[in-house]
PDB file with SEQRES, HELIX, SHEET and CRYST1 records, atoms N, CA, C and O in Angstrom:
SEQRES   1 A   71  UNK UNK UNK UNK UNK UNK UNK UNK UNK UNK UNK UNK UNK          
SEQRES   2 A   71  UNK UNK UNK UNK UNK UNK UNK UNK UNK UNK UNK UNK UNK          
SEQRES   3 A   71  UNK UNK UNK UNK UNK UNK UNK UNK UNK UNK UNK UNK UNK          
SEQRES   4 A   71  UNK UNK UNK UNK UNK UNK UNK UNK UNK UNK UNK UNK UNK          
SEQRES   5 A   71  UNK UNK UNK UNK UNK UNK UNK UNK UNK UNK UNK UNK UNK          
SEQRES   6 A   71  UNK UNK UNK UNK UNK UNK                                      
HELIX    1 AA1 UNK A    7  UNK A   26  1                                  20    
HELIX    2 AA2 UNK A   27  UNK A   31  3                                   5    
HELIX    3 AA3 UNK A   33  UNK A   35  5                                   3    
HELIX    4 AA4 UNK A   40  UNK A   43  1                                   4    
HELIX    5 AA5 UNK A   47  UNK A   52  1                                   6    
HELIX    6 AA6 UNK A   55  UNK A   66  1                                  12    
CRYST1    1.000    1.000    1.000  90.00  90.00  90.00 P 1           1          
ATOM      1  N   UNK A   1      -4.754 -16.376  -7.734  1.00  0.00           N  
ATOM      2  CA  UNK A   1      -3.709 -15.649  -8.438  1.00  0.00           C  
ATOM      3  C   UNK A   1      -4.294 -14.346  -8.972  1.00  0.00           C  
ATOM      4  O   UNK A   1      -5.460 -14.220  -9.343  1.00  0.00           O  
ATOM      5  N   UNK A   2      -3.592 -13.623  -8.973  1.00  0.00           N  
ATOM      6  CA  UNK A   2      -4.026 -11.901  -9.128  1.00  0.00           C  
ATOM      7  C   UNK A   2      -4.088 -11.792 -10.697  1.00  0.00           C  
ATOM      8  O   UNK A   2      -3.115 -12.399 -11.143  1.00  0.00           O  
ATOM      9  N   UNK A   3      -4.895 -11.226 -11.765  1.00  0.00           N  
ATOM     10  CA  UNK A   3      -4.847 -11.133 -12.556  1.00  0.00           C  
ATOM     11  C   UNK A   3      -4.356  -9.439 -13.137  1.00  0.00           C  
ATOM     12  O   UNK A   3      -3.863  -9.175 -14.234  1.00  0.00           O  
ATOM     13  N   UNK A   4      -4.592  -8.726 -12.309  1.00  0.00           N  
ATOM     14  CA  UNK A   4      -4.368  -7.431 -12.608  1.00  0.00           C  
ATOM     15  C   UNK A   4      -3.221  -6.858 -11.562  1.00  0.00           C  
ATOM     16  O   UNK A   4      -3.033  -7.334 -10.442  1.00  0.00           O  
ATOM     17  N   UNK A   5      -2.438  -5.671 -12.173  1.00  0.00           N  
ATOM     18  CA  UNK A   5      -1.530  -5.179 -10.706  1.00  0.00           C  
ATOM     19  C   UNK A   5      -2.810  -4.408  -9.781  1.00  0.00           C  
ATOM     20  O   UNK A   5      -4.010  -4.252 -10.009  1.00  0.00           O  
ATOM     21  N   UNK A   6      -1.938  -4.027  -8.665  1.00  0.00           N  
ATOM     22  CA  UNK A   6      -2.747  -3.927  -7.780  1.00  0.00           C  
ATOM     23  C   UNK A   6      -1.284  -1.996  -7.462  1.00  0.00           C  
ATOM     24  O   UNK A   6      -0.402  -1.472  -8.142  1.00  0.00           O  
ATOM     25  N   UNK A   7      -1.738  -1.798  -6.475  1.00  0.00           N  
ATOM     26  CA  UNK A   7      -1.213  -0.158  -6.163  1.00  0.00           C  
ATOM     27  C   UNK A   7      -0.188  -0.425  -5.632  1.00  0.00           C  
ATOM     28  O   UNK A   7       0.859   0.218  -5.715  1.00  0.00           O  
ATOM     29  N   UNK A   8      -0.516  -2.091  -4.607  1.00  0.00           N  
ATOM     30  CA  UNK A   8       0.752  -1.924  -3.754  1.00  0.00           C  
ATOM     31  C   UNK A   8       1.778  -2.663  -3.795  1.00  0.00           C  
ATOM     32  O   UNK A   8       2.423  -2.968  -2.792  1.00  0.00           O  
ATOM     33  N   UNK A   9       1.988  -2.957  -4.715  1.00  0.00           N  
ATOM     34  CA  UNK A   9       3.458  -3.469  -5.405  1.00  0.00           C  
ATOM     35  C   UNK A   9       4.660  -2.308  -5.854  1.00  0.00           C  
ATOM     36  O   UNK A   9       5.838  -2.348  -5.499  1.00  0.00           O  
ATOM     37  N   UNK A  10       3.987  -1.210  -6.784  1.00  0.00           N  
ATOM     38  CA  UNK A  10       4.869   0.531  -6.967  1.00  0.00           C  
ATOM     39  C   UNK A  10       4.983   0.691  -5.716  1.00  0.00           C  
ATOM     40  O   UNK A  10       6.104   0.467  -5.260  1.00  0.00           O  
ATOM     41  N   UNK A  11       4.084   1.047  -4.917  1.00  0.00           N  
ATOM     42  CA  UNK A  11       4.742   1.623  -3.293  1.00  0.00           C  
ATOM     43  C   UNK A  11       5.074   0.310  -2.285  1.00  0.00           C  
ATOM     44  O   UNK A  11       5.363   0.773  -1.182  1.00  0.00           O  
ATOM     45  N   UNK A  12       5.119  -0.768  -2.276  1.00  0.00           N  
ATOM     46  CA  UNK A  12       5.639  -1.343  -1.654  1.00  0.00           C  
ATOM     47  C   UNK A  12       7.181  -1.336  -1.980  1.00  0.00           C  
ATOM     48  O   UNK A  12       8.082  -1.432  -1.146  1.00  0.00           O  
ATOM     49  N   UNK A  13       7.315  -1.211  -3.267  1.00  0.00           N  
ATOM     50  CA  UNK A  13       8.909  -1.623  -3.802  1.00  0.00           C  
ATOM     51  C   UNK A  13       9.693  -0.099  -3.788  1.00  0.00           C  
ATOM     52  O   UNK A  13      10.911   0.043  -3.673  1.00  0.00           O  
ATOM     53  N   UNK A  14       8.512   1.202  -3.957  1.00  0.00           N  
ATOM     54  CA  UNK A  14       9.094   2.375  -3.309  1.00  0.00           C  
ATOM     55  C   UNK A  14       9.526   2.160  -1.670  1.00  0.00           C  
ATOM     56  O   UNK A  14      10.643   2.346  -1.187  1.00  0.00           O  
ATOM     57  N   UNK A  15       8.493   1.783  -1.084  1.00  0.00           N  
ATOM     58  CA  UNK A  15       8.952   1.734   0.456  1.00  0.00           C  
ATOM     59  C   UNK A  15      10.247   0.614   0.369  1.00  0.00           C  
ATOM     60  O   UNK A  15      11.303   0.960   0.897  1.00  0.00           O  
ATOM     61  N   UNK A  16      10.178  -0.610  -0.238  1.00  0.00           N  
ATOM     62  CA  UNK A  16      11.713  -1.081   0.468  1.00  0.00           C  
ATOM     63  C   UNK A  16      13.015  -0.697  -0.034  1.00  0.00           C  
ATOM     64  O   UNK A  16      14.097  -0.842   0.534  1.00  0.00           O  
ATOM     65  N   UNK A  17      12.738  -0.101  -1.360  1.00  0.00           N  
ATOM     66  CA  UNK A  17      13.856   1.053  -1.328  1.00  0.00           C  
ATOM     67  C   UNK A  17      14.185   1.996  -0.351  1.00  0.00           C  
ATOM     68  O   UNK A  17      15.210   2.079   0.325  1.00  0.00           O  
ATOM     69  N   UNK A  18      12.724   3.018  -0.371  1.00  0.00           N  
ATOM     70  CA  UNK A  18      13.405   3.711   0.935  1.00  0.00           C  
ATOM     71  C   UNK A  18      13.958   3.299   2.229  1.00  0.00           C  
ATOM     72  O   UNK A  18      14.890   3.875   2.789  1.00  0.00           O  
ATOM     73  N   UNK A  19      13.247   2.125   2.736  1.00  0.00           N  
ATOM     74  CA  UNK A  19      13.863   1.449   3.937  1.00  0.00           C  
ATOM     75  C   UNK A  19      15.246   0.994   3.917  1.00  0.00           C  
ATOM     76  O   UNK A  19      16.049   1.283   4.805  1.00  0.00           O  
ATOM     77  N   UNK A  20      15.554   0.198   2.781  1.00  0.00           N  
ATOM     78  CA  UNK A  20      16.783  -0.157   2.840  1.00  0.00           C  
ATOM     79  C   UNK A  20      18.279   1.264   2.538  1.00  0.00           C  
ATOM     80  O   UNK A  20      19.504   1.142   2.509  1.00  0.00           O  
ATOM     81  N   UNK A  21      17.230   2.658   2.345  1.00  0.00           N  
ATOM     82  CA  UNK A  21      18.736   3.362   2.247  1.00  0.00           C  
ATOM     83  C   UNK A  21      18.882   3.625   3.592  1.00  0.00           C  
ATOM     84  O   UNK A  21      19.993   3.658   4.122  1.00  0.00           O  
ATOM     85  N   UNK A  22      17.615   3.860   4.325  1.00  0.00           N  
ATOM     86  CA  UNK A  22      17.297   4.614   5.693  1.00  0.00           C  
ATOM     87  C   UNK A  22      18.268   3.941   6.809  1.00  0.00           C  
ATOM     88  O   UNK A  22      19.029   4.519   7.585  1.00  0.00           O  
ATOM     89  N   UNK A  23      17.996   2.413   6.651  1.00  0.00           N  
ATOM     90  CA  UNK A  23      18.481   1.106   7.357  1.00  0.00           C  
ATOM     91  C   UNK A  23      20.307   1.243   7.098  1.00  0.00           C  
ATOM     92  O   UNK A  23      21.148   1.331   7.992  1.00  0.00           O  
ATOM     93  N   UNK A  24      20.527   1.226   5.766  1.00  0.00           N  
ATOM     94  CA  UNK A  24      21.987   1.512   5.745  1.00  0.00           C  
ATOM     95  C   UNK A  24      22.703   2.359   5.725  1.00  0.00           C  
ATOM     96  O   UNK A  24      23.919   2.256   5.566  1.00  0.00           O  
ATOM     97  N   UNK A  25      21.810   3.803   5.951  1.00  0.00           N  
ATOM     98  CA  UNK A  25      22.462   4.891   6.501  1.00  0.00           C  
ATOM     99  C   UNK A  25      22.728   5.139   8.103  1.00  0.00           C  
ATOM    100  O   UNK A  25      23.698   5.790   8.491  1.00  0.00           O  
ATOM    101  N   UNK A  26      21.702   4.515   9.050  1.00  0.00           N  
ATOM    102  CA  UNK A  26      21.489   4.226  10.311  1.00  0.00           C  
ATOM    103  C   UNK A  26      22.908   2.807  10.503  1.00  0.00           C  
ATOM    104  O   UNK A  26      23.691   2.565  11.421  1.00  0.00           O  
ATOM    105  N   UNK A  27      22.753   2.376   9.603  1.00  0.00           N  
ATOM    106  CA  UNK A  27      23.998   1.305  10.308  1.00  0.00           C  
ATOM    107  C   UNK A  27      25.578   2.275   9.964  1.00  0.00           C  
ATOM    108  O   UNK A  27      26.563   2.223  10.701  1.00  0.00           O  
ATOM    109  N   UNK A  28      25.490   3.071   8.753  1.00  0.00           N  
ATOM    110  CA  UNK A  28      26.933   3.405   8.700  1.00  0.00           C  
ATOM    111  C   UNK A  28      26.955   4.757   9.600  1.00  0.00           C  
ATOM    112  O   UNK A  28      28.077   5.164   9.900  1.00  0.00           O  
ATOM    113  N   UNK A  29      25.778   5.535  10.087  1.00  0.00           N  
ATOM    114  CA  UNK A  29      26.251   6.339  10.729  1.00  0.00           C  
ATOM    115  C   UNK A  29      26.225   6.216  12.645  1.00  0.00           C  
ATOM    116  O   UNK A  29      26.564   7.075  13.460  1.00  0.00           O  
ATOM    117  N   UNK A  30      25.807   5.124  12.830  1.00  0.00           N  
ATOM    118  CA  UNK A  30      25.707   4.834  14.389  1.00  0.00           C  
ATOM    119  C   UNK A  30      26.230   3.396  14.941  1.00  0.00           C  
ATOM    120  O   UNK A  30      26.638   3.181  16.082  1.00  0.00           O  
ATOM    121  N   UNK A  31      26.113   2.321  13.719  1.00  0.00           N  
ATOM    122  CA  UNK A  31      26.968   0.882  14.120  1.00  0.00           C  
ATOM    123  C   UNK A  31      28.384   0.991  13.664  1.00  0.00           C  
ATOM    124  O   UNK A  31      29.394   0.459  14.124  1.00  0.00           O  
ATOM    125  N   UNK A  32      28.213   1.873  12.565  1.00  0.00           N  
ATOM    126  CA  UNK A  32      29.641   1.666  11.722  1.00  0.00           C  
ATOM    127  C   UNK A  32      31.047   1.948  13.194  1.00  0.00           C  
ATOM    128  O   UNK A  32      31.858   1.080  13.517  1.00  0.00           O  
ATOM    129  N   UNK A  33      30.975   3.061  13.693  1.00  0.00           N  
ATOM    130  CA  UNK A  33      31.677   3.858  14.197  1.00  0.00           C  
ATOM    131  C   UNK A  33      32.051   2.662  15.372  1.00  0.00           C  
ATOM    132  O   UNK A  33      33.192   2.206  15.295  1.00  0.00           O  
ATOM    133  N   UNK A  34      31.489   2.323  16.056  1.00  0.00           N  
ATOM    134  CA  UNK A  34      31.622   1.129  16.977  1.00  0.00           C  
ATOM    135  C   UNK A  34      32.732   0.428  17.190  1.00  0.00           C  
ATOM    136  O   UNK A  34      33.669   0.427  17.989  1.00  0.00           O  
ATOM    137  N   UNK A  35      32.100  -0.618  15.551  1.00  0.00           N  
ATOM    138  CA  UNK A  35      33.693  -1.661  15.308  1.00  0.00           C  
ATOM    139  C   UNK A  35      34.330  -1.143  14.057  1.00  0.00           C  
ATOM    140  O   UNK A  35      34.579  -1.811  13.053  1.00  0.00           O  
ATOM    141  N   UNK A  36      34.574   0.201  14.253  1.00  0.00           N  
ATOM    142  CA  UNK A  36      35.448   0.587  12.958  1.00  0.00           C  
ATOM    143  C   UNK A  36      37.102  -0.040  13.306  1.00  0.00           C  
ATOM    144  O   UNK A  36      37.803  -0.425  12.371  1.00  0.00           O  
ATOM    145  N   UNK A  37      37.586  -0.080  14.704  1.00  0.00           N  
ATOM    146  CA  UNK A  37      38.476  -0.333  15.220  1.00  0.00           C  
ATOM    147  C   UNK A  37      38.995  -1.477  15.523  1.00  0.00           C  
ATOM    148  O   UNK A  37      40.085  -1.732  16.035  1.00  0.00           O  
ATOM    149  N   UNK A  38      37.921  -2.341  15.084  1.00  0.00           N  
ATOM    150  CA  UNK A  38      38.201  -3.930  15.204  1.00  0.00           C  
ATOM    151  C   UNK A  38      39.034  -4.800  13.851  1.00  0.00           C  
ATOM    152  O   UNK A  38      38.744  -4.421  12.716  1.00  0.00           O  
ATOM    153  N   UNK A  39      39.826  -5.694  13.971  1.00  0.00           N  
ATOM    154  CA  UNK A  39      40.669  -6.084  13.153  1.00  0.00           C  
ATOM    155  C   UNK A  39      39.056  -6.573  11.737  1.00  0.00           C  
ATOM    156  O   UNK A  39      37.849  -6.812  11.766  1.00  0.00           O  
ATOM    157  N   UNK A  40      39.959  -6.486  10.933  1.00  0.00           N  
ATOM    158  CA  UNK A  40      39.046  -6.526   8.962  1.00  0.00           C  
ATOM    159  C   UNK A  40      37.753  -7.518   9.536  1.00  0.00           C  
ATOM    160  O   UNK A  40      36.611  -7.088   9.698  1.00  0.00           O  
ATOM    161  N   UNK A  41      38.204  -9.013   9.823  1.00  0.00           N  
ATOM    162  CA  UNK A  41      37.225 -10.311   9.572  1.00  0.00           C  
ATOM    163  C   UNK A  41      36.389 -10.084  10.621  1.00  0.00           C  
ATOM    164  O   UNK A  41      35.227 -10.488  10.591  1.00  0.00           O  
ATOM    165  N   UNK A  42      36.944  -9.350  11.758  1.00  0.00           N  
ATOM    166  CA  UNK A  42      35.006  -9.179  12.656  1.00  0.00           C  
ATOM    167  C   UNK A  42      34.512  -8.409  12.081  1.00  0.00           C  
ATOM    168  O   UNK A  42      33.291  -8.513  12.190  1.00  0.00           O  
ATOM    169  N   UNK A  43      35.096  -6.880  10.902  1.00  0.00           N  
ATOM    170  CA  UNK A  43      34.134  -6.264  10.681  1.00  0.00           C  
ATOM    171  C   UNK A  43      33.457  -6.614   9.578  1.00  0.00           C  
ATOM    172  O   UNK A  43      32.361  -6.175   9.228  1.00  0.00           O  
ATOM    173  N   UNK A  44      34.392  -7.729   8.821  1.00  0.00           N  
ATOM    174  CA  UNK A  44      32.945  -7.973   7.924  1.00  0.00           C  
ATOM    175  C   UNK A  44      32.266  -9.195   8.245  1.00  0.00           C  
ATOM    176  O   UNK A  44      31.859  -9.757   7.228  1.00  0.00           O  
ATOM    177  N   UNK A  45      31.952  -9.918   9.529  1.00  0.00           N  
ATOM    178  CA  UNK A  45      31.110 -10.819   9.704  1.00  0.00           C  
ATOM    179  C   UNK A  45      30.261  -9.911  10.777  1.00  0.00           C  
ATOM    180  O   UNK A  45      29.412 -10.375  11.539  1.00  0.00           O  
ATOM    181  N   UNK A  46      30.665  -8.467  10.692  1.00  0.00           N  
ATOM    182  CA  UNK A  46      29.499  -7.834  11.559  1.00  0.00           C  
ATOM    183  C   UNK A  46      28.394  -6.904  10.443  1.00  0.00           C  
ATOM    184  O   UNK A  46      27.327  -6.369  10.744  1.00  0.00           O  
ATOM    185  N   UNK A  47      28.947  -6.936   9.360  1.00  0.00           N  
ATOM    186  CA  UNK A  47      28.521  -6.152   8.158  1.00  0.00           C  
ATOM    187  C   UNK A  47      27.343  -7.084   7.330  1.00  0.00           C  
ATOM    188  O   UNK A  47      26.259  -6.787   6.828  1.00  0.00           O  
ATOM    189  N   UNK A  48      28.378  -8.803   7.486  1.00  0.00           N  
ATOM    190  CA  UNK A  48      27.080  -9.693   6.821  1.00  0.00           C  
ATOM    191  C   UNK A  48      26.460  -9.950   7.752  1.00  0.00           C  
ATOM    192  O   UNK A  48      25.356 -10.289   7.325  1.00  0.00           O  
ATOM    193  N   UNK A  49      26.474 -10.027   9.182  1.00  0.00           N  
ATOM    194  CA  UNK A  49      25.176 -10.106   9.937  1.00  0.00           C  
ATOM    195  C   UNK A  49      24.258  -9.033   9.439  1.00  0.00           C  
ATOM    196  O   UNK A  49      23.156  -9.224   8.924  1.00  0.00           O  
ATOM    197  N   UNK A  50      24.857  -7.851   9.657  1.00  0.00           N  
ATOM    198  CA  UNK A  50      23.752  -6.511   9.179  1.00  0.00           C  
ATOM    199  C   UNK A  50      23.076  -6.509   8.097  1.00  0.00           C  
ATOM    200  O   UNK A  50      21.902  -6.189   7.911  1.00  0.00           O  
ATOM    201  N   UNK A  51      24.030  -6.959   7.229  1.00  0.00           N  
ATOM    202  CA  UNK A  51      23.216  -6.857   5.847  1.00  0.00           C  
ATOM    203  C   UNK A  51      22.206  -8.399   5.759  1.00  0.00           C  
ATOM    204  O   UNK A  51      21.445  -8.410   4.792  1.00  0.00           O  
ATOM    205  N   UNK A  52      22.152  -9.744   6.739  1.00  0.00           N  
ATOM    206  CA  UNK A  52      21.223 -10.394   6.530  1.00  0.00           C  
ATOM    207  C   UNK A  52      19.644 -10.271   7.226  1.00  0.00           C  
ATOM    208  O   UNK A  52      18.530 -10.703   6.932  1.00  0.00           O  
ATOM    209  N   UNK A  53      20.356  -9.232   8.569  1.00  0.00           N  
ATOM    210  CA  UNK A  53      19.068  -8.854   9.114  1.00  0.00           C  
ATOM    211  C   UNK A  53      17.623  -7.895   9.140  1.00  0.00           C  
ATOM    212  O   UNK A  53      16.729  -7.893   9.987  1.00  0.00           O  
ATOM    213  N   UNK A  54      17.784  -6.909   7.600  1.00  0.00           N  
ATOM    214  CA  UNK A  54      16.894  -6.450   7.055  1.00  0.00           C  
ATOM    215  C   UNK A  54      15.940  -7.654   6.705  1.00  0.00           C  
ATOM    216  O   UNK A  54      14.711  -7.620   6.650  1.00  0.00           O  
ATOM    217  N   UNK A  55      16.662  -8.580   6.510  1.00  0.00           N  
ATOM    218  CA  UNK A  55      15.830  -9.382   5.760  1.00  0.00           C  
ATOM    219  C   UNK A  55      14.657 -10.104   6.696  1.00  0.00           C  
ATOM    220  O   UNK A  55      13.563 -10.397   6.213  1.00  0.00           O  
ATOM    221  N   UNK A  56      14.949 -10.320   7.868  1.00  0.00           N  
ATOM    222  CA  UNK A  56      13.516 -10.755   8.779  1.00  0.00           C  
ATOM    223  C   UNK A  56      12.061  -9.983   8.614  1.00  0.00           C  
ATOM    224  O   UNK A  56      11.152 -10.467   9.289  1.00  0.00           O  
ATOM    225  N   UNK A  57      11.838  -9.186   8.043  1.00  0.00           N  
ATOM    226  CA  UNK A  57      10.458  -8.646   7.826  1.00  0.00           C  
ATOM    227  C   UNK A  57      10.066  -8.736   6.870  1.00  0.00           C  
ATOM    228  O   UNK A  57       8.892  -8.832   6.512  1.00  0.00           O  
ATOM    229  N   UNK A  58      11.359  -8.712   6.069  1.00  0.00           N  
ATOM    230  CA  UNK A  58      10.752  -8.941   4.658  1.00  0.00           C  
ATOM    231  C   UNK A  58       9.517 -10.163   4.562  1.00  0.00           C  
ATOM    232  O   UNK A  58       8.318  -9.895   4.484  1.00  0.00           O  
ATOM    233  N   UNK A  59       9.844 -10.957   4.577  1.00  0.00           N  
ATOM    234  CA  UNK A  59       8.705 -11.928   4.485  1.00  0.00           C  
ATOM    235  C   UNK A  59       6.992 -11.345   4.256  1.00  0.00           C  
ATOM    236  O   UNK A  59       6.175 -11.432   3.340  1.00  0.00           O  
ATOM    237  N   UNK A  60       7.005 -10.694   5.708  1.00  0.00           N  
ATOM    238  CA  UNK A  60       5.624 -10.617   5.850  1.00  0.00           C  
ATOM    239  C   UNK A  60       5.316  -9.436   5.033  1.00  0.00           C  
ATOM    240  O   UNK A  60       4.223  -9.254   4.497  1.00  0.00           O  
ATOM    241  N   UNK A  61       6.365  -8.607   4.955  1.00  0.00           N  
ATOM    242  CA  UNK A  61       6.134  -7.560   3.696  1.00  0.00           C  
ATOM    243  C   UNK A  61       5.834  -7.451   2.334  1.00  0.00           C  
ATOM    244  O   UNK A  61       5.227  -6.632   1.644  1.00  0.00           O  
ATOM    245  N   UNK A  62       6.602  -8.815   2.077  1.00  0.00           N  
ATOM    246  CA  UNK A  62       6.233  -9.431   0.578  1.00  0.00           C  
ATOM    247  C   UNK A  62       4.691  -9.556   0.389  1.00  0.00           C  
ATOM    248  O   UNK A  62       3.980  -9.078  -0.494  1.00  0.00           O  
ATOM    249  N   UNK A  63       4.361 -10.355   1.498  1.00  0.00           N  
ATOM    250  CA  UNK A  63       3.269 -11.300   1.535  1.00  0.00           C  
ATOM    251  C   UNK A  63       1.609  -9.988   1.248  1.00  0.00           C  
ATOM    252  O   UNK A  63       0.616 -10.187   0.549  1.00  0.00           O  
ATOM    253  N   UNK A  64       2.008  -8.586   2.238  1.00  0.00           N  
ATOM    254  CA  UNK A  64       1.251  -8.111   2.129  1.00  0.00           C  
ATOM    255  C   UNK A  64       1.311  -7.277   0.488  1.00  0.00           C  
ATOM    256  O   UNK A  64       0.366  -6.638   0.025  1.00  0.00           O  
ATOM    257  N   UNK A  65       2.318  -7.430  -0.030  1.00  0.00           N  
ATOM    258  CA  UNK A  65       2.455  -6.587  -1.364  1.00  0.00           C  
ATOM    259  C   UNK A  65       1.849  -7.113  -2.243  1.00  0.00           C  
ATOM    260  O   UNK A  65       1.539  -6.391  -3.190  1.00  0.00           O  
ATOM    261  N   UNK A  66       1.476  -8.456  -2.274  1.00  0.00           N  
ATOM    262  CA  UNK A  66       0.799 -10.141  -3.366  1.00  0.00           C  
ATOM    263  C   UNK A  66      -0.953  -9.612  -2.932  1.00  0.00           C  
ATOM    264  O   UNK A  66      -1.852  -9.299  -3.712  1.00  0.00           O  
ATOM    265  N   UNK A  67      -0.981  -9.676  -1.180  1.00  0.00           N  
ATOM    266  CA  UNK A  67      -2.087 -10.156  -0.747  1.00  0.00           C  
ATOM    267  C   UNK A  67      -2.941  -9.344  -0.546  1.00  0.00           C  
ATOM    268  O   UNK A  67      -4.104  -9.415  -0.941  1.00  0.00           O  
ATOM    269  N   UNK A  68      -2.454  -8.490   0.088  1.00  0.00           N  
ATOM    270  CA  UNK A  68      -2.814  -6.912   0.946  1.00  0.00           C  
ATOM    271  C   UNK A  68      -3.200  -7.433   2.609  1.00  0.00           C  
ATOM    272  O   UNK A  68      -3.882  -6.628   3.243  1.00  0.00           O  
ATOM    273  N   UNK A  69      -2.880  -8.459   3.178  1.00  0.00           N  
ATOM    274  CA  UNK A  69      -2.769  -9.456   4.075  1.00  0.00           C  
ATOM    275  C   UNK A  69      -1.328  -9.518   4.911  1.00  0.00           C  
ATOM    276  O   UNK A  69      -0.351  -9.909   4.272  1.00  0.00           O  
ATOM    277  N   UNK A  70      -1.165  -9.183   6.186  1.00  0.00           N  
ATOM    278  CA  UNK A  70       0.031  -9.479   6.774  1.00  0.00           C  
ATOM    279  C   UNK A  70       0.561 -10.875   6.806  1.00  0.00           C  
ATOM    280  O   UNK A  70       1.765 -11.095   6.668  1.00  0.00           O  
ATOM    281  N   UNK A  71      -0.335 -11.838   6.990  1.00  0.00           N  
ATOM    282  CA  UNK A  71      -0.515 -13.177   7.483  1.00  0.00           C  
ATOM    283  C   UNK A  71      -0.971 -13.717   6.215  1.00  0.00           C  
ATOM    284  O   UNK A  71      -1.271 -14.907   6.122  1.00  0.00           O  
TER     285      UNK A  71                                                      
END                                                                             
């Protein structure tokens, strides 16, 4: 267990901020347009797919922010 902070927790949590505006500016300006035309309930079970699939990296991202370790 870490007793002190470490650097990369401020810029890790800077970077997934920035990622996540980058990520949801890239979905509203290139997926959005797609199924804008599709009836309401596909577009929002295409919106909560989107919004659950940032989340696959996270993991190992966390892990290196604790560890400084991908794995």
């Amino acid at each position: 267990m870490r007793k002190a902070p470490t650097w990369r927790i401020p810029v890790g949590m800077l970077a997934l901020v920035t990622m996540l505006m980058i990520y949801g500016a890239l979905v509203a300006r290139y997926a959005a347009p797609w199924f804008s035309s599709w009836p309401m309930v596909a577009q929002m079970m295409i919106y909560a797919l989107l919004g659950v699939v940032w989340l696959l990296p996270l993991r190992r991202f966390l892990i290196w922010m604790e560890t400084g370790r991908w794995r």
